[in-house]
KEKE-3310 file (N, C-alpha, C; in steps of 0.2 Angstrom, whole numbers, plus 5000, padded with zeros to 4 digits):
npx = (4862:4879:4888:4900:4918:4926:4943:4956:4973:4983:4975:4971:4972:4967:4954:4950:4951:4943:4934:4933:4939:4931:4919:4919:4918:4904:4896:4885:4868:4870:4882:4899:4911:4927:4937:4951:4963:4977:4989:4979:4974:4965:4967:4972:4972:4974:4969:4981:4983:4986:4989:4980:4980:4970:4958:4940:4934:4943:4942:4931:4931:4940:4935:4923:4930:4941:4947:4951:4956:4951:4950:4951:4961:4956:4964:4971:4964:4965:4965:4959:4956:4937:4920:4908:4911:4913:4902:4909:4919:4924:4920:4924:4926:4911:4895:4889:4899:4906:4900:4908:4918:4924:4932:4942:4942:4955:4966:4972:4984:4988:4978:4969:4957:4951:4953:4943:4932:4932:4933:4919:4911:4911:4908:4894:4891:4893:4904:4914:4928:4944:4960:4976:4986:5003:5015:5016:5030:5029:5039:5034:5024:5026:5036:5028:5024:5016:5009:5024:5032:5028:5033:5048:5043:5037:5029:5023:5014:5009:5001:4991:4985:4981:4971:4961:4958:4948:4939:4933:4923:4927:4936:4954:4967:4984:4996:5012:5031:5046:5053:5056:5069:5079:5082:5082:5071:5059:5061:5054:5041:5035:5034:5026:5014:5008:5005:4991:4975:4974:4968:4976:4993:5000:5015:5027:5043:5053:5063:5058:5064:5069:5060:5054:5065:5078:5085:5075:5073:5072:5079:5079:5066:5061:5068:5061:5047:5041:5040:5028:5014:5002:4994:5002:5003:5009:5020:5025:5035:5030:5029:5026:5022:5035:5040:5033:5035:5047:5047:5039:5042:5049:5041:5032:5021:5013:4996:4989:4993:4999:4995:5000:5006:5010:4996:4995:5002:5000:4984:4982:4989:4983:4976:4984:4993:4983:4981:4994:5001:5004:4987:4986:4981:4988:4990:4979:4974:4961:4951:4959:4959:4944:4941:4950:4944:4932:4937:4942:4927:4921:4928:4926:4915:4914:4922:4931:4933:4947:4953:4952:4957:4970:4971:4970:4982:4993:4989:4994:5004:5009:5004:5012:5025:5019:5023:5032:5039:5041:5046:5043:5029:5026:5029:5023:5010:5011:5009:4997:4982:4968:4953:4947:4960:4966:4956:4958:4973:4976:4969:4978:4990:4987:4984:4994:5008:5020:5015:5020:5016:5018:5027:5039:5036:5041:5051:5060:5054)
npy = (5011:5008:4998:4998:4988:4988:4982:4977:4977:4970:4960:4952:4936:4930:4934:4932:4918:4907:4910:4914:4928:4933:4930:4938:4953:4950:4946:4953:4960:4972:4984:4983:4991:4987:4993:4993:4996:5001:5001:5009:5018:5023:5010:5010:5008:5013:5014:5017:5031:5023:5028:5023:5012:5008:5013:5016:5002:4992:4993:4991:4978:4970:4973:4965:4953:4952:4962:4975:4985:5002:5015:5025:5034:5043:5040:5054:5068:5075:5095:5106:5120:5125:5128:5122:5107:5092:5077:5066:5068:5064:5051:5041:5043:5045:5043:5032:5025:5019:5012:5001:5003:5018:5033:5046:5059:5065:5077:5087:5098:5116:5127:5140:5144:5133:5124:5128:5126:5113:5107:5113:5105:5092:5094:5095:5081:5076:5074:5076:5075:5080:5077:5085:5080:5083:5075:5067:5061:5059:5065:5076:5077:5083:5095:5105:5112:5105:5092:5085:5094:5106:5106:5113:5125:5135:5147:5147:5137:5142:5153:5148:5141:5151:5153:5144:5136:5144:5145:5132:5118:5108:5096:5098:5086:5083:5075:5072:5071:5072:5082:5090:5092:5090:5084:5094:5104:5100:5108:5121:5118:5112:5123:5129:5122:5121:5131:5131:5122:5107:5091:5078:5074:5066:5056:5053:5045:5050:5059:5069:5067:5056:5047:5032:5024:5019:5023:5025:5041:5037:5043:5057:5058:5055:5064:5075:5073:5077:5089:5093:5100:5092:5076:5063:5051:5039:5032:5022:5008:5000:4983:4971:4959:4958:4969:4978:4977:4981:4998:5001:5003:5012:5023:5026:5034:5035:5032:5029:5021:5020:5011:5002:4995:4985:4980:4974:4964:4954:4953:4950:4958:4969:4963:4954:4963:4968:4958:4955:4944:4929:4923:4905:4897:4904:4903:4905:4902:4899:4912:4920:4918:4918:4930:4940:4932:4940:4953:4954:4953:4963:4973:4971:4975:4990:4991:4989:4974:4972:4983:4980:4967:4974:4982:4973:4966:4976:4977:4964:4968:4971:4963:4950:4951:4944:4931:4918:4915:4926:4934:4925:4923:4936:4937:4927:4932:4945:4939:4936:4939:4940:4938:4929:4920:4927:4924:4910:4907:4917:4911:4898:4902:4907:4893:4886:4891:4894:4907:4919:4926:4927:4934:4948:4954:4962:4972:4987:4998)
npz = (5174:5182:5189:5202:5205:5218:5219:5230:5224:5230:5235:5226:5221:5231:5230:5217:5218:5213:5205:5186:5174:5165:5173:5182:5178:5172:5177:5184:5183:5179:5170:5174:5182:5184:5196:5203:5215:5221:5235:5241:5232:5217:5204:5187:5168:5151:5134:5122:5111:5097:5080:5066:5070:5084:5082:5083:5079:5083:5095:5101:5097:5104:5116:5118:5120:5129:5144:5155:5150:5154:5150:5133:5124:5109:5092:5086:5081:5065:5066:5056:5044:5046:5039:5046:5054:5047:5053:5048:5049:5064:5063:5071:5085:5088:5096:5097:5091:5101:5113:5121:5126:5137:5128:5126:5118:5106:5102:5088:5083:5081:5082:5086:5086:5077:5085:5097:5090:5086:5101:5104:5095:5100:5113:5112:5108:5121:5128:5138:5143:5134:5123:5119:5109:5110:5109:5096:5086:5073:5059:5049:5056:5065:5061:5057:5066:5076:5087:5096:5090:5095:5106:5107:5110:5121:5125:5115:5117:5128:5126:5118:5128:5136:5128:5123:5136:5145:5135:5132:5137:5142:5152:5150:5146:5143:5132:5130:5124:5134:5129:5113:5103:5116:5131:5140:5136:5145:5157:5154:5150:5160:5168:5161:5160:5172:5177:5172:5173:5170:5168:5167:5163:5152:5150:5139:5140:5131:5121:5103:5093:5094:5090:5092:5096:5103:5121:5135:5146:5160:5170:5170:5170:5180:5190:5188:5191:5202:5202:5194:5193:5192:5191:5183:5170:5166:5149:5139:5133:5139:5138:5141:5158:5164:5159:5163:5180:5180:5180:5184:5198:5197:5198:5209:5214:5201:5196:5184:5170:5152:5138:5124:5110:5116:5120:5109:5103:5113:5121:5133:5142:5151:5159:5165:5173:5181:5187:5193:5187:5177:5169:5171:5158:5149:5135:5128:5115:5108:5112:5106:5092:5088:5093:5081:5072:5073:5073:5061:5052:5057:5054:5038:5039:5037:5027:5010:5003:5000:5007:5018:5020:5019:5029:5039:5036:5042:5054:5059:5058:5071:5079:5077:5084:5094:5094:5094:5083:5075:5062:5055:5055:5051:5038:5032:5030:5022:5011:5009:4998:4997:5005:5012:5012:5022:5032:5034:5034:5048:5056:5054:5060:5071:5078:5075:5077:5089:5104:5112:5125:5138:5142:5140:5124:5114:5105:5111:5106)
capx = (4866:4885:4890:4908:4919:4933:4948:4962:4977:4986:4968:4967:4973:4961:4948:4948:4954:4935:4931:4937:4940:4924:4913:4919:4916:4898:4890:4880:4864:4870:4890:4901:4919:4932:4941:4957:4965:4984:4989:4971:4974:4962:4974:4970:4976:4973:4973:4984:4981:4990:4986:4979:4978:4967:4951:4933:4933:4948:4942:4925:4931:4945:4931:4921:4934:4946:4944:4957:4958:4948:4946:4957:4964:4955:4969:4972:4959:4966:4963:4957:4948:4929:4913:4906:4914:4911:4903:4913:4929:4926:4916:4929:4923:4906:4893:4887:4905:4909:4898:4910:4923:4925:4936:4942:4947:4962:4965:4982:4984:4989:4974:4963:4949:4948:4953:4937:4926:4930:4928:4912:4906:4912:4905:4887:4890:4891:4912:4916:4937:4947:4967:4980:4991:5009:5019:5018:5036:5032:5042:5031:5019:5034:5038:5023:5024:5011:5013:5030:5035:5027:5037:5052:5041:5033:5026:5017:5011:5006:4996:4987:4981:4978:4966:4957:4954:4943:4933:4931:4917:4927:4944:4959:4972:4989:4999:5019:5038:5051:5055:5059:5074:5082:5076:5079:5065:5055:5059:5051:5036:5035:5033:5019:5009:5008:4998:4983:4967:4974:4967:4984:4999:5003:5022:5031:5050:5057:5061:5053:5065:5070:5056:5052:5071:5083:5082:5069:5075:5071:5082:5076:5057:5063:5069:5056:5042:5039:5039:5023:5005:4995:4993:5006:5000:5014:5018:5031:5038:5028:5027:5022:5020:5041:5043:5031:5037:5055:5047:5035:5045:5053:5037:5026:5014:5006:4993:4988:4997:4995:5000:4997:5010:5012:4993:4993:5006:4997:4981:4979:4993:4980:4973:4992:4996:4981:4980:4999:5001:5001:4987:4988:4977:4992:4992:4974:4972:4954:4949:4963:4956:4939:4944:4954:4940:4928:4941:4941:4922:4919:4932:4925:4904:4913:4928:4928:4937:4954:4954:4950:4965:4976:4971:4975:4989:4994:4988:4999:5014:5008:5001:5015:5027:5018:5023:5042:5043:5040:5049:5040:5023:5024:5031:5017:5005:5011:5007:4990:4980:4962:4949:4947:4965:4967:4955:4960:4983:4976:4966:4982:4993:4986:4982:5001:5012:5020:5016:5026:5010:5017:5035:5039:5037:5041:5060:5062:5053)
capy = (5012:5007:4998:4998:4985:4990:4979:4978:4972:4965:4952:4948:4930:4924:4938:4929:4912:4902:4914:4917:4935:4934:4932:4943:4957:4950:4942:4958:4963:4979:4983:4983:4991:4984:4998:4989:4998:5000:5005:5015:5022:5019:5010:5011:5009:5016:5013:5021:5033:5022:5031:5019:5004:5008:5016:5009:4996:4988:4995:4988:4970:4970:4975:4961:4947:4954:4965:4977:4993:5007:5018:5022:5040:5041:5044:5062:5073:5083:5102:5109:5127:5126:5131:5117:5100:5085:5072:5057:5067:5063:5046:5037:5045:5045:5041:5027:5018:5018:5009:4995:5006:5023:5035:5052:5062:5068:5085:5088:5105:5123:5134:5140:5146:5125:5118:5127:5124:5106:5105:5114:5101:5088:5096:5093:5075:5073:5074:5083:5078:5079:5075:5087:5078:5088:5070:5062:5064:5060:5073:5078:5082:5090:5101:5110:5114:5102:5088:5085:5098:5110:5108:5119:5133:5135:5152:5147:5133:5146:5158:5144:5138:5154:5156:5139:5134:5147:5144:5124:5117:5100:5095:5096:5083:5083:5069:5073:5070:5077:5086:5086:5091:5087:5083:5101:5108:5098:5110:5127:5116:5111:5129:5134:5118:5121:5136:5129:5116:5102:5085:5077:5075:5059:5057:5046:5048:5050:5068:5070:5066:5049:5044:5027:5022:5023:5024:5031:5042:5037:5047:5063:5059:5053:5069:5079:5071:5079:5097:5095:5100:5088:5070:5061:5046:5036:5030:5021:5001:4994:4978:4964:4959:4960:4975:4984:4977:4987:5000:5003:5006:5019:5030:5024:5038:5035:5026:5026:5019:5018:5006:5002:4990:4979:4976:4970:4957:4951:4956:4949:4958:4973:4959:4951:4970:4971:4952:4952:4937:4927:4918:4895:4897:4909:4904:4911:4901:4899:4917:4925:4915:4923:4940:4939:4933:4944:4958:4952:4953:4968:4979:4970:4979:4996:4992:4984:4970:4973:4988:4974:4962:4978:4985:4965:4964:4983:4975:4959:4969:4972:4957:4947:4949:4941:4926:4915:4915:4931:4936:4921:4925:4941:4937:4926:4937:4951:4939:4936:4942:4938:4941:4920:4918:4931:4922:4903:4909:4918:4905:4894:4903:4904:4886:4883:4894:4895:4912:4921:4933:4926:4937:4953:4950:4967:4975:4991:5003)
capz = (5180:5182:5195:5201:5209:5220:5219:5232:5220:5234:5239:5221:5221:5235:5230:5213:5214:5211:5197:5178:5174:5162:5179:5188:5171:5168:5185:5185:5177:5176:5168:5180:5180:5186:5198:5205:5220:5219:5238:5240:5224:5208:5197:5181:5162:5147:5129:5119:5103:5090:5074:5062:5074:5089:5081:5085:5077:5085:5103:5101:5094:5109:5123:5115:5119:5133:5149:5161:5147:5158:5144:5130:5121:5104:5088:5085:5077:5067:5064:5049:5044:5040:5043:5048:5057:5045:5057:5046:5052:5068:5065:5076:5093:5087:5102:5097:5088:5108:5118:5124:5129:5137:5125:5125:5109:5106:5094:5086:5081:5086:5077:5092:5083:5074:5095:5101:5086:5087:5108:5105:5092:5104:5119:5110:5107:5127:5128:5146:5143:5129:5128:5117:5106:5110:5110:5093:5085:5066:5055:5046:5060:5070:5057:5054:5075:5077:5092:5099:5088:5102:5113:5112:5108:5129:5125:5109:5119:5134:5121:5116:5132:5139:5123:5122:5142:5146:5130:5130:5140:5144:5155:5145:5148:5137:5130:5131:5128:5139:5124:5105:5102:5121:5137:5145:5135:5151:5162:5152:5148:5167:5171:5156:5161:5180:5176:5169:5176:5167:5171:5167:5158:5151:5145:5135:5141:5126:5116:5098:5089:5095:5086:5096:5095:5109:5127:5138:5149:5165:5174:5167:5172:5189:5192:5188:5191:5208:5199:5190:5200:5190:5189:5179:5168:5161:5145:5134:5133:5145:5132:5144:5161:5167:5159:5168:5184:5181:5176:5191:5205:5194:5199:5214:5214:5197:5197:5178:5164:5146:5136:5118:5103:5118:5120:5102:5105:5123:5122:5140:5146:5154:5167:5168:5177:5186:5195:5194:5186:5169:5171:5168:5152:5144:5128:5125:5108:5104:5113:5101:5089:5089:5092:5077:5068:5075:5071:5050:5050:5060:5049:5032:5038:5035:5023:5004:5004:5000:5011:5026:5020:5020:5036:5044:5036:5046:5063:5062:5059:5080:5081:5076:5089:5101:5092:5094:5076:5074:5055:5048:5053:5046:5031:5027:5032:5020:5005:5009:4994:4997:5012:5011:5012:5029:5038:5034:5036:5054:5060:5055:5063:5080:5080:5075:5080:5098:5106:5119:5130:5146:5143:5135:5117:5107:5106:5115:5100)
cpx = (4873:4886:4899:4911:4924:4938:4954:4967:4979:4982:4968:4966:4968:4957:4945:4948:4948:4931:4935:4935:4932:4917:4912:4917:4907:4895:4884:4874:4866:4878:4892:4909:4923:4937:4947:4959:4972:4986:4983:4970:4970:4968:4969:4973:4972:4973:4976:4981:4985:4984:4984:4977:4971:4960:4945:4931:4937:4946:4937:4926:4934:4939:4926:4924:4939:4945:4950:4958:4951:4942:4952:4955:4960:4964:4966:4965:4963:4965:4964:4951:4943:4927:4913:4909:4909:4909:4907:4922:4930:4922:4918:4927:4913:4901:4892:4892:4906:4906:4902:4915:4926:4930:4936:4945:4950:4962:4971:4981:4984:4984:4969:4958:4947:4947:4946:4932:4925:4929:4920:4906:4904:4907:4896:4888:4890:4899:4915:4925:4939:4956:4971:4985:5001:5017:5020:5024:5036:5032:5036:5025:5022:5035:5035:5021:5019:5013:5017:5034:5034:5032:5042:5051:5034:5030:5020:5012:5004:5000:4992:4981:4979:4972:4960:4954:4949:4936:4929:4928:4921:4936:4949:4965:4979:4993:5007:5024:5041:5054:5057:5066:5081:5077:5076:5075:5059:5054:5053:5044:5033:5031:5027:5014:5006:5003:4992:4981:4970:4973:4971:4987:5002:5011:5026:5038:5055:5058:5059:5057:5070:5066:5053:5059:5074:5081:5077:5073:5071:5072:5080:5069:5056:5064:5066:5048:5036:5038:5031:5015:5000:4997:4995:5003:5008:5012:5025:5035:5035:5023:5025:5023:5026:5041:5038:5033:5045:5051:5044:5036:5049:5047:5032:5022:5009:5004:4988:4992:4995:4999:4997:5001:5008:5004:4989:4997:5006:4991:4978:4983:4989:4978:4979:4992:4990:4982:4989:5003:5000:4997:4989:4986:4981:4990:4985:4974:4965:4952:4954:4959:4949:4940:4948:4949:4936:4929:4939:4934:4920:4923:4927:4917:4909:4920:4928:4933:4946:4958:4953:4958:4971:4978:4973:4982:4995:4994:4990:5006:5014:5009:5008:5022:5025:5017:5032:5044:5039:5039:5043:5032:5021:5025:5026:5011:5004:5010:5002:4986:4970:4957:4946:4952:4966:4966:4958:4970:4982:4976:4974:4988:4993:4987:4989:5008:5011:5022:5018:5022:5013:5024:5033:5040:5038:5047:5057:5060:5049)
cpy = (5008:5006:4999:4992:4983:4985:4980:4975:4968:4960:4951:4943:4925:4928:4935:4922:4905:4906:4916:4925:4938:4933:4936:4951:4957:4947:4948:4957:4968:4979:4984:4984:4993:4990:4994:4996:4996:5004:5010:5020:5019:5018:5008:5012:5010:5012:5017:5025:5030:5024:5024:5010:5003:5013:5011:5003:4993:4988:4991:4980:4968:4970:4968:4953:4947:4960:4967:4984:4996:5011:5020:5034:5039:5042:5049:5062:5077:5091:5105:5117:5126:5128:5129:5109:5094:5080:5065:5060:5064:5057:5041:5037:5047:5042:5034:5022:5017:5019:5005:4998:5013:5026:5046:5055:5068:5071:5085:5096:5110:5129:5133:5140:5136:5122:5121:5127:5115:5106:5107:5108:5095:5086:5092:5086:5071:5073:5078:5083:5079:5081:5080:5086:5082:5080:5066:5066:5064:5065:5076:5080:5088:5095:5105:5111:5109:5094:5088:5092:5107:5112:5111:5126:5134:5142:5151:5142:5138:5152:5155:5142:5143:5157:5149:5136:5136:5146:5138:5124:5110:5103:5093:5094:5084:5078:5072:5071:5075:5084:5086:5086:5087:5088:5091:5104:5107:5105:5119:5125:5114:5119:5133:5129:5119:5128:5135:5123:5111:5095:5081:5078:5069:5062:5050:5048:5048:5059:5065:5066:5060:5043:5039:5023:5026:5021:5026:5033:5043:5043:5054:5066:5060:5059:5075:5081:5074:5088:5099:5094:5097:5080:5069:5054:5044:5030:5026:5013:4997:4989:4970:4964:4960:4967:4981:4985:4980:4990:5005:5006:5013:5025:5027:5027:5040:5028:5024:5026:5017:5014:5004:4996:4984:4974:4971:4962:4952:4955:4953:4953:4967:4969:4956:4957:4968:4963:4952:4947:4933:4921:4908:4896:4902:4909:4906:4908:4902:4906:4920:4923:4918:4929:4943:4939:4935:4951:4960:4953:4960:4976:4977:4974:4985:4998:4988:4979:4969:4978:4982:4969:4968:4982:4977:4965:4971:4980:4967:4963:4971:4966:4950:4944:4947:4933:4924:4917:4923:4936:4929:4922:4931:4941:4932:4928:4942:4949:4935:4942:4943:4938:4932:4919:4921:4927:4914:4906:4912:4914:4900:4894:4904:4897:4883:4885:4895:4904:4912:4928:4931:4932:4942:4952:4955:4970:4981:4997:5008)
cpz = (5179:5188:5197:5207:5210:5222:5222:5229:5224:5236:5231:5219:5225:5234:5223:5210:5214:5205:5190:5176:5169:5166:5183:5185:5171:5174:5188:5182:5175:5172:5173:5176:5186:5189:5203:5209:5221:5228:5240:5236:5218:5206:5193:5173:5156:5140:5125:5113:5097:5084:5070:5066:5078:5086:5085:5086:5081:5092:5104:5102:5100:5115:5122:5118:5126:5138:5152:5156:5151:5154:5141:5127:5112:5098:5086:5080:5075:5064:5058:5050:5041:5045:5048:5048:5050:5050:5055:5046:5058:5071:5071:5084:5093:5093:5102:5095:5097:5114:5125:5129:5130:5132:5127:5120:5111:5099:5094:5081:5083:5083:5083:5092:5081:5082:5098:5095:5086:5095:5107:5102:5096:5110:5120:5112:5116:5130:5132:5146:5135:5132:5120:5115:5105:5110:5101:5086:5077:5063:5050:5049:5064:5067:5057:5063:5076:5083:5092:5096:5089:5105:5114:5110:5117:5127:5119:5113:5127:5129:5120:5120:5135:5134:5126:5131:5145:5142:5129:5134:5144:5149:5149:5150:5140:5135:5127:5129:5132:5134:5117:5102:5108:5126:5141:5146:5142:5155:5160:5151:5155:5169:5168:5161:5169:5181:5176:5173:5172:5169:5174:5162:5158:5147:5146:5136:5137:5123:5108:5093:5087:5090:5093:5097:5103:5115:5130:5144:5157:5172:5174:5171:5180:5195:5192:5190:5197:5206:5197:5195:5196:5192:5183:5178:5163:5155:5140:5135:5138:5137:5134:5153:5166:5167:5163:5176:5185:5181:5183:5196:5203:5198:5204:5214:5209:5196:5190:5174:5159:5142:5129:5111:5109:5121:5113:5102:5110:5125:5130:5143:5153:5161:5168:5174:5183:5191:5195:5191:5180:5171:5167:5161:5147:5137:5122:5117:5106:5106:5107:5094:5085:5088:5086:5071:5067:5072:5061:5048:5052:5055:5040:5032:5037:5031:5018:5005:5005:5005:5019:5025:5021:5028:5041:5044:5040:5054:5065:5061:5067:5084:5080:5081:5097:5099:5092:5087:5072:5065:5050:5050:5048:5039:5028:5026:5025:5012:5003:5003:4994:5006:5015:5015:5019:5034:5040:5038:5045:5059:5063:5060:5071:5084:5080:5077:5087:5099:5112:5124:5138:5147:5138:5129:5112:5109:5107:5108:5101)
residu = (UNK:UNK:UNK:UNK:UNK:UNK:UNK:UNK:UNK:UNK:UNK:UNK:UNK:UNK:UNK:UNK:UNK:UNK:UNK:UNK:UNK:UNK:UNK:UNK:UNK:UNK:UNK:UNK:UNK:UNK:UNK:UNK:UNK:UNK:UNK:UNK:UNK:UNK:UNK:UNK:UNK:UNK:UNK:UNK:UNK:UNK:UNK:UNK:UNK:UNK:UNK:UNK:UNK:UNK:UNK:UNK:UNK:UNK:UNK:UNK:UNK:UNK:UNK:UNK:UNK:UNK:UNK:UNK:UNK:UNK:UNK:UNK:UNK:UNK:UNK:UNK:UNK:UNK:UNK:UNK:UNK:UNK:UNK:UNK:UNK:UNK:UNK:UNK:UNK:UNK:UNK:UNK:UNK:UNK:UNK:UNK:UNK:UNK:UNK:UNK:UNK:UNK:UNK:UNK:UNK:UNK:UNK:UNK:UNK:UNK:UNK:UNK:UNK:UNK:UNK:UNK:UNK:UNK:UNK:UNK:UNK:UNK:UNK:UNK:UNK:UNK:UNK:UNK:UNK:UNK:UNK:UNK:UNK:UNK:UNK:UNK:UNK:UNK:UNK:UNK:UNK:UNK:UNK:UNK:UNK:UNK:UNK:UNK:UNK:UNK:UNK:UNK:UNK:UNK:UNK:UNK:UNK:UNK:UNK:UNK:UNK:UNK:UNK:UNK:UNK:UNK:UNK:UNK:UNK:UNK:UNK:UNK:UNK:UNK:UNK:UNK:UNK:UNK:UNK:UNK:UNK:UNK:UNK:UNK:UNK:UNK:UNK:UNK:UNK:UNK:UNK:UNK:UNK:UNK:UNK:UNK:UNK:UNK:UNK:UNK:UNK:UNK:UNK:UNK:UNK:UNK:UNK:UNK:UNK:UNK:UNK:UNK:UNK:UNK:UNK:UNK:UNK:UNK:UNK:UNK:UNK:UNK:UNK:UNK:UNK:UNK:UNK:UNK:UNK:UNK:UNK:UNK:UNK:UNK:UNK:UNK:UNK:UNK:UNK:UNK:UNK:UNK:UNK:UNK:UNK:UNK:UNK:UNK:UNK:UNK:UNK:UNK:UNK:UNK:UNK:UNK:UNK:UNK:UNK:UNK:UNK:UNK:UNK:UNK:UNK:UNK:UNK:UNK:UNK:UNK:UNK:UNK:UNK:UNK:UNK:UNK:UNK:UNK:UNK:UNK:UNK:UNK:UNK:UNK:UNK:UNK:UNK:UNK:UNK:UNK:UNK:UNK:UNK:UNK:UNK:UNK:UNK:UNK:UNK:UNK:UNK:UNK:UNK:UNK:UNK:UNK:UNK:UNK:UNK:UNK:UNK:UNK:UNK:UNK:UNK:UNK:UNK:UNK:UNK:UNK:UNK:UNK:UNK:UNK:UNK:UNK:UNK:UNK:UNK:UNK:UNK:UNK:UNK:UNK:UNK:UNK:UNK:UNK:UNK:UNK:UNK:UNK:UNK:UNK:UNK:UNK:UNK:UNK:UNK:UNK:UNK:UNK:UNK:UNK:UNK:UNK:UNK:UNK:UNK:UNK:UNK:UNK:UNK:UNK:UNK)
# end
C-alpha cells in the first residue's frame, strides 16, 4: 500500500519547518509520496529522458539519496523489426531495475507494426502508459523521420496514430518541439494531436533544428498553448531554482514540469521547486558525496571497469556545472584513468571545490 501526502505549496514553510525533508519521505511504515498542491493542482515534476545519463542506474542511485522527482520518462526505446523483443533491449524499464522510482518508457520510431509489438511486450510487464519520442533533435535521428524529424510531416504523424491507439493497451503521452524546421509547423501538429486520447504533451520550445542552442521561444508556446485539448507538461532550461521562477508565470495552468541537465548540476533543485526555497544546508557536501559514491559502485555491479570510469567521466560533464570552477573540474576529471583514481578525484572535488546549487548553474543549452 502507498500512502500519499497532500502538500499545500503555499503552507510548506510552517508545514515543514521542525522536519528534514528525509522525515517527512520515510516517517511512514508504508512509502509515502510526496503529492505537493500547486493552487489545488497536483504539482508535479518529472525526470527527463536524457539519453545515456538518466537510465536505472542513475535513477535508482538518485532516489536512494534525494527526493521531489515524481516519476521520470525512461530514454527512448528504439524500434527495430523482429520476431521477438530481446528482454536486455528493454533492461532499462525492466520491473524490477525500477522499484525506487515510477518510470514510463519512451518508444522512438515510426514503424507501427514494431510501436505495437513493443506496447504489447510492455503491456505484459505491467506498463498501462507509455510516452512517444517526436522531440529529440539529433540529426541523425531527425533524418531518418524519426523524433523531432516528425514533425513537419502532421499526416504521417495522423496515419500513425490512427494505426497504433486503437491497438495499444496503455495511455499514450507524446514528447514534442514546436517544430523542427520552424515554429509554424505547431500549428498543423496542434490540429492532428487534438484528435486522439493523448494523456499529454510535453514540449520543449525549441524547433529540431536548434538542437539545444538558441532561445526558447516563449512567445510562440504562449500563444498557443490554449489550442491544445490535452494537458501540457513543460520542458526546457529550467536549470535551477531562479530560472524556474521566470519561467513559471510564463504558463500558470501547468502544473507538471520536467526537468533534467539541471538536475545533474543540483540534484536538490526538484525539492528547491517544490518548498520554494534553497534550503540552509545548500551546499549538500557529504550527501552528494555519497550519492556519487554510491553512483561509482552501483554502475561498476553491471559494468567492467573501464566502461564505469567512462560512464563517470560522461556524467561529470553534467555534474560539473554545478561547480564555480566549472572548466577545471572537468578537465581533471577527463584524465582520470583508473576506477581508484575516479573515486579518490570525486570525493576531492566535493570536498574542495565551491559549488553553486543555490543559483542557476548551467548556460542556456
Amino acid at each position: 500500500m502507498q500512502a500519499f501526502l497532500l502538500i499545500q505549496k503555499s503552507k510548506l514553510s510552517n508545514a515543514f519547518s521542525n522536519y528534514s525533508i528525509s522525515q517527512i519521505f520515510k516517517s511512514s511504515n508504508h512509502p509515502i509520496k510526496c503529492l505537493f498542491l500547486q493552487k489545488g493542482i497536483i504539482f508535479m515534476i518529472m525526470l527527463a529522458p536524457l539519453h545515456g545519463f538518466t537510465d536505472f542506474i542513475f535513477r535508482n542511485v538518485y532516489s536512494r539519496h534525494y527526493e521531489g522527482i515524481d516519476y521520470a520518462i525512461s530514454p527512448f526505446i528504439s524500434l527495430t523489426a523482429c520476431d521477438k523483443i530481446n528482454p536486455r533491449k528493454v533492461k532499462d524499464v525492466l520491473p524490477e531495475n525500477n522499484a525506487k522510482m515510477p518510470v514510463i518508457p519512451q518508444i522512438l520510431g515510426k514503424e507501427i507494426d514494431s510501436f505495437i509489438q513493443m506496447a504489447d511486450f510492455l503491456n505484459a510487464w505491467g506498463y498501462d502508459k507509455l510516452n512517444w519520442n517526436l522531440g529529440c533533435p539529433v540529426k541523425s535521428i531527425a533524418h531518418k523521420k524519426r523524433g523531432s524529424g516528425m514533425l513537419p510531416y502532421p499526416e504521417l504523424l495522423r496515419s500513425i496514430l490512427d494505426a497504433i491507439i486503437p491497438a495499444i493497451g496503455q495511455q499514450l503521452s507524446v514528447k514534442i518541439r514546436l517544430g523542427y524546421y520552424n515554429t509554424d509547423e505547431i500549428y498543423q501538429l496542434i490540429a492532428v494531436f487534438n484528435d486522439y486520447p493523448l494523456d499529454n504533451i510535453c514540449i520543449h520550445p525549441r524547433i529540431g533544428i536548434q538542437m539545444y542552442e538558441g532561445n526558447i521561444h516563449h512567445d510562440v508556446l504562449q500563444s498557443v498553448i490554449h489550442e491544445f485539448k490535452h494537458e501540457i507538461v513543460y520542458n526546457g532550461d529550467i536549470t535551477g531554482l531562479d530560472s524556474y521562477k521566470m519561467i513559471q508565470p510564463k504558463y500558470p495552468g501547468i502544473s507538471q514540469w520536467m526537468i533534467g541537465r539541471g538536475i545533474f548540476s543540483n540534484p536538490l533543485l526538484p525539492m528547491q521547486i517544490k518548498l520554494d526555497r534553497v534550503e540552509e544546508n545548500a551546499n549538500d557536501t557529504e550527501r552528494f558525496r555519497l550519492f556519487l559514491n554510491d553512483l561509482i559502485q552501483e554502475l561498476r555491479f553491471y559494468k567492467t571497469e573501464s566502461q564505469t570510469v567512462n560512464k563517470m567521466k560522461d556524467l561529470w560533464r553534467l555534474f560539473s556545472y554545478g561547480f564555480i570552477a566549472q572548466a577545471r573540474v572537468l578537465d581533471s576529471i577527463i584524465h582520470v584513468q583508473t576506477l581508484d583514481e575516479m573515486k579518490t578525484l570525486s570525493n576531492h572535488i566535493v570536498e574542495t571545490e565551491i559549488r553553486c546549487i543555490g543559483n542557476d548553474a548551467l548556460p542556456i543549452v
